[in-house]
C-alpha positions in Angstrom: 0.0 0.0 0.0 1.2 3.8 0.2 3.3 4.9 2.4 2.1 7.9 3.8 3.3 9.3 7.6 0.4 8.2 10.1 -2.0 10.9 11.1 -2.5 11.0 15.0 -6.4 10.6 15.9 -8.2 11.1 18.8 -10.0 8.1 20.6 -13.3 9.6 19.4 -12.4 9.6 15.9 -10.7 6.2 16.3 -14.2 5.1 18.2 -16.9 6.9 15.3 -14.9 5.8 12.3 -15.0 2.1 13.3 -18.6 2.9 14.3 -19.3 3.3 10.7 -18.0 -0.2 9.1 -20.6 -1.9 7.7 -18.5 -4.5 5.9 -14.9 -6.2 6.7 -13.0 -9.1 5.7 -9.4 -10.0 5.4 -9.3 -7.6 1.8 -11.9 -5.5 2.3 -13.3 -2.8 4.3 -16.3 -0.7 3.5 -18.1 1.6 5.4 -21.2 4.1 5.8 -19.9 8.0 5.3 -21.4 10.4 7.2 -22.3 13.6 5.0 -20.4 17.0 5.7 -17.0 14.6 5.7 -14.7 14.7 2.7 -13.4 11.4 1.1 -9.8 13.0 0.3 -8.4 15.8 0.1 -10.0 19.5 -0.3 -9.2 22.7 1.3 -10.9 22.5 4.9 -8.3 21.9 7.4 -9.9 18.8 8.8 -9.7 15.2 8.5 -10.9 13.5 5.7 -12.1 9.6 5.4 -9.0 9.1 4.1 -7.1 10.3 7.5 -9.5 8.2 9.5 -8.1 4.9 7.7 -5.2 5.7 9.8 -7.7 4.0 12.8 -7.0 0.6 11.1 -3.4 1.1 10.8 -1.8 -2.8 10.8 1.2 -4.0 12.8 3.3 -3.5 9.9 2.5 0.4 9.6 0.4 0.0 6.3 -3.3 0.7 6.1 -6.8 0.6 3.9 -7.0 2.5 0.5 -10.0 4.4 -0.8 -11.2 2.5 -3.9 -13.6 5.3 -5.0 -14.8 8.7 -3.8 -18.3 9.9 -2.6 -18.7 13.9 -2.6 -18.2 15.4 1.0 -22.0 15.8 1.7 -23.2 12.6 0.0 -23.5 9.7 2.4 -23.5 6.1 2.3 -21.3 3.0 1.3 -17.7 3.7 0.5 -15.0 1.0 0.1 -11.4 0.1 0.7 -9.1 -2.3 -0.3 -6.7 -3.6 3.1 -3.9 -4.8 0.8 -2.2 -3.8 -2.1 -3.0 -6.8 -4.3 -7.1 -5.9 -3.6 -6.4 -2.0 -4.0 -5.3 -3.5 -7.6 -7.9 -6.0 -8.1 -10.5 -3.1 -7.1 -9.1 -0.6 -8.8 -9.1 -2.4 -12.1 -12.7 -3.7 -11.4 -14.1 -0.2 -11.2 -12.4 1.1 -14.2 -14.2 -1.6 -16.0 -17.3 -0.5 -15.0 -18.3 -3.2 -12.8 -19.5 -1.9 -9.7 -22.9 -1.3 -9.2 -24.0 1.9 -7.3 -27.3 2.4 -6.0 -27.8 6.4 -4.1 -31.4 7.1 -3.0 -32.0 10.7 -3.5 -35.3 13.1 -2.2 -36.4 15.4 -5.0 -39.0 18.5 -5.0 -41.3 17.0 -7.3 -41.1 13.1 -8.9 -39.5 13.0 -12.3 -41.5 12.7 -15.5 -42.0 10.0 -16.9 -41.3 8.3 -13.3 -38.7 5.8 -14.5 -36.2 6.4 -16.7 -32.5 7.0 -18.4 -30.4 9.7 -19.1 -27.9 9.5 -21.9 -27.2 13.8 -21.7 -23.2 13.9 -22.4 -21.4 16.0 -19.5 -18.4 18.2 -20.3 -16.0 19.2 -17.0 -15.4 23.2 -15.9 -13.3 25.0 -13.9 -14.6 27.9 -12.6 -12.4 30.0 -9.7 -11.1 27.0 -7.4 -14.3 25.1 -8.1 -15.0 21.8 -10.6 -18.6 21.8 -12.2 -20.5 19.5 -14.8 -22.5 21.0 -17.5 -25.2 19.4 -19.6 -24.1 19.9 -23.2 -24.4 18.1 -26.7 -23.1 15.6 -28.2 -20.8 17.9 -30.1 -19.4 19.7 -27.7 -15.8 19.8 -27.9 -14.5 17.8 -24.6 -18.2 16.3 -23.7 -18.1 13.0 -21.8 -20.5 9.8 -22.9 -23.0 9.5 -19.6 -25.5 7.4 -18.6 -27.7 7.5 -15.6 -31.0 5.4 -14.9 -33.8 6.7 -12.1 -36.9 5.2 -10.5 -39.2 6.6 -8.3 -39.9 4.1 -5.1 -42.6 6.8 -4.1 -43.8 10.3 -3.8 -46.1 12.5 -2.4 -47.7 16.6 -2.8 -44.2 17.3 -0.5 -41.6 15.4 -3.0 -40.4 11.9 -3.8 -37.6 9.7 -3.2 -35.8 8.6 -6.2 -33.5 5.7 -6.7 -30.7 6.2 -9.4 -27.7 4.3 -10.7 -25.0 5.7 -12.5 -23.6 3.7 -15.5 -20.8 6.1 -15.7 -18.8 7.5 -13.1 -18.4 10.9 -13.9 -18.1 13.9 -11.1 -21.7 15.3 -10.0 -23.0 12.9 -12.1 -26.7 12.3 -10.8 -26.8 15.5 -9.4 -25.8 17.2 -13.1 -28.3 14.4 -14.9 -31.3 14.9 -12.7 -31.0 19.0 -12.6 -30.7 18.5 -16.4 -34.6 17.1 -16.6 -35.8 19.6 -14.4 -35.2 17.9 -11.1 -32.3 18.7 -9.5 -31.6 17.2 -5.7 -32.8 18.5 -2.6 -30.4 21.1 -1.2 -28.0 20.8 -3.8 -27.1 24.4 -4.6 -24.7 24.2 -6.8 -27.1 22.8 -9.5 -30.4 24.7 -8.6 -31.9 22.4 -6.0 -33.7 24.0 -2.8 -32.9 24.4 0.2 -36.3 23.4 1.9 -38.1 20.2 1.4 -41.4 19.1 2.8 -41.5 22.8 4.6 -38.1 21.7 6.5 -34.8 23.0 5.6 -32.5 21.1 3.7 -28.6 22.0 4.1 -27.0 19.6 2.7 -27.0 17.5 -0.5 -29.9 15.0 -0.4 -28.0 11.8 -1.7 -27.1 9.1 -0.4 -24.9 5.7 -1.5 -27.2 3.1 -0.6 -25.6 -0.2 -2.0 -22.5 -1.1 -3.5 -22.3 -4.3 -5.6 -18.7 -4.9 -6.5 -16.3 -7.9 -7.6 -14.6 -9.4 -4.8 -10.9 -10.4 -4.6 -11.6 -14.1 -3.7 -14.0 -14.5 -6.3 -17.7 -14.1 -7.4 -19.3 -10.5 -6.2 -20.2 -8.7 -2.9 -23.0 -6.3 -2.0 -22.8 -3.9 0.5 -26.0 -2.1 2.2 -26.1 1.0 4.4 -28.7 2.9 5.8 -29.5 6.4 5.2 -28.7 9.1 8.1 -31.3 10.6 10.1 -31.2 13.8 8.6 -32.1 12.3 5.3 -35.0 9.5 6.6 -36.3 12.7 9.2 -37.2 15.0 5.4 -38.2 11.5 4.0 -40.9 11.0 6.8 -41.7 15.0 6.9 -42.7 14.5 2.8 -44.6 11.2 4.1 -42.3 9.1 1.7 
């Protein structure tokens, strides 16, 4: 694995990151994010994930690697490889597209029609020190080949929860594709979603990384479940989803 120097924790970081495994074996390691903490990286000068891997540190100094990324207020399953021959064997196995990513996602009004796909090509901008996605054509010079699929599970006069699945792992991809048909997510500013929901507020980004379907090291494929914070099941009930 990488070495990198080890990042001293507190007990209570040691104590909530192990709080939120929800999978572990002898390769790998996945757990459920809380929103409002950063995979890797960024500019707040606080831990991310990443750091937190530190808390599984093995007798031999090396610890888990971050297979994939979730956006810092997106919640849900995220997943590590514990040795270097998995970090491989996942890394490869997500370039080839096969993981399957479920989010659940809470949405103003429910999509029309209610089930769907969205082929809308997405082209990368830098604006300031921020990355955004833009829905463009076909044609545009630099536009990415994207491919999300939705489902409404239900939905009231106050919203709907949506299920989606990217088929492509671009950045802000559901957030971009949903936003493009007139449906952007709950509290997501950046691409036009409110900041209220069911009459509540809603701070954050309403999207969460339910389940994680992925190939596993030793053979055949794993899925991985977690459950969505309270935050996001407290507008759920308010919108009597």
């Amino acid at each position: 694995m990488t070495v990198l120097p080890p990042v001293s924790l507190t007990e209570d970081e040691i104590a909530a990151v192990r709080s939120w495994v929800v999978f572990e074996d002898p390769h790998v390691l996945a757990l459920n994010k809380p929103p409002g903490l950063s995979s890797q990286g960024g500019r707040i000068k606080a831990h991310t994930l990443d750091d937190l891997l530190w808390a599984f540190m093995r007798s031999n100094g090396k610890r888990p690697e971050l297979v994939h990324r979730l956006d810092r207020d997106t919640s849900g399953v995220i997943l590590a490889a514990k040795t270097k021959p998995a970090a491989g064997f996942l890394g490869k196995a997500l370039q080839a597209r096969r993981f399957k990513k479920t989010y659940l996602a809470l949405l103003s009004a429910a999509p029309e029609p209610r089930d769907g796909k969205i082929e809308t090509p997405l082209l990368r901008q830098e604006i300031g020190r921020e990355s955004y996605m833009r829905a463009v054509t076909a044609d545009t010079p630099g536009a990415q080949a994207s491919l999300s699929r939705y489902r409404t599970l239900s939905a009231s006069e106050e919203g709907a929860l949506v299920e989606l699945e990217p088929q492509t792992g671009r950045m802000h991809q559901l957030r971009v594709h949903m936003a493009s048909i007139g449906r952007p997510l709950a509290g997501d500013a950046r691409y036009g979603g409110a900041l209220t929901f069911a009459g509540r507020p809603a701070p954050r980004l309403m999207l969460h990384a339910a389940k994680l379907v992925f190939p596993h090291p030793e053979g055949g494929y794993t899925t991985v479940e977690a459950p969505p914070p309270a935050d996001f099941e407290t507008l759920k009930a308010a919108a009597g989803l």
